[in-house]
Structures are given as C-alpha cells and as structure tokens.
N, C-alpha and C positions, 0 to 999 in steps of 0.2 A: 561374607562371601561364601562360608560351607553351607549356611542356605539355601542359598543360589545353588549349589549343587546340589545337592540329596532334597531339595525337594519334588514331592512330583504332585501332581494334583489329584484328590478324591477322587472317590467314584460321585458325589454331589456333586460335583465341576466337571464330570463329563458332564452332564447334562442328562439328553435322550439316550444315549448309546447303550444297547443290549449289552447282556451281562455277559454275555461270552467273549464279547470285544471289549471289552473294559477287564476282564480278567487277563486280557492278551497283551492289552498296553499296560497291567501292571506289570508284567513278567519283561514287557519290552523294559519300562523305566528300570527296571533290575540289572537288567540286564545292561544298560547304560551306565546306569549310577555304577554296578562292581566292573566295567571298563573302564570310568574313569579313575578308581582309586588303584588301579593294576596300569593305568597311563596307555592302555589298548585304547587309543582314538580312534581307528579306524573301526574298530568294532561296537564304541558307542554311537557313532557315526552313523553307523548305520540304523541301528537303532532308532536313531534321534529320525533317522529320516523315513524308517517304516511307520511310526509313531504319526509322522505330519501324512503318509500317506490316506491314515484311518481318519485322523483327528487333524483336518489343516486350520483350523482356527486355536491350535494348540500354542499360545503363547510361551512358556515353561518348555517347550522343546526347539523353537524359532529363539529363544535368548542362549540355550545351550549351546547348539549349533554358531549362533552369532560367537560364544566366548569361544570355539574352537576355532573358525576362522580368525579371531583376532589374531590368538596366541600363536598360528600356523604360520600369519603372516609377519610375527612378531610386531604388531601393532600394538 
C-alpha cells in the first residue's frame, strides 16, 4: 500500500510530454505525495487533479484520487 502512495511515474512513462511539463508534474507529484503524509487532502487534491489536467491518461493520479474518495466516503 505505501507503493501506492509515493509512487509517481518517470519522465520514460510520460511519454512525449516536453521537459518543462514533466518538470511541472514532478513538482505537482511532490507536491501531492508531502500532502498526503501532513493528511492536507484537499491540497493533494488538487494537485492530483492539475496533474489529470496536463496528463489525463495519468493512471497513478485517477487511482489516488479513487483512494481519496473511498476513504472520504469511508468506503
């Protein structure tokens, strides 16, 4: 399960994405991952969801957001 959290995917697993955008979403994943160990959801939250806005085939940000809805809704 802490897999699942702190991972984020390479710059290989962007793909095509320019180096300035890929520099951006690693600072967004930072930025995510040290809200969730400080329990700031709404602040990784966001994160997670600028991240889908650059990258929406971002698998690793679509399951994060999935574990925070569960846990919101205490499912």
């Amino acid at each position: 399960m802490i897999w699942a959290i702190f991972y984020h995917p390479s710059i290989k697993e962007t793909g095509d994405l320019p180096t300035k955008i890929t520099n951006k979403l690693d600072q967004l994943w930072e930025i995510a991952q040290e809200s969730i160990r400080e329990n700031k959801y709404l602040r990784a939250e966001k994160a997670l969801l600028t991240i889908l806005r650059v990258d929406e085939k971002n698998a690793t940000a679509y399951n994060r957001l999935g574990n925070f809805i569960c846990q919101a809704k205490g499912v």
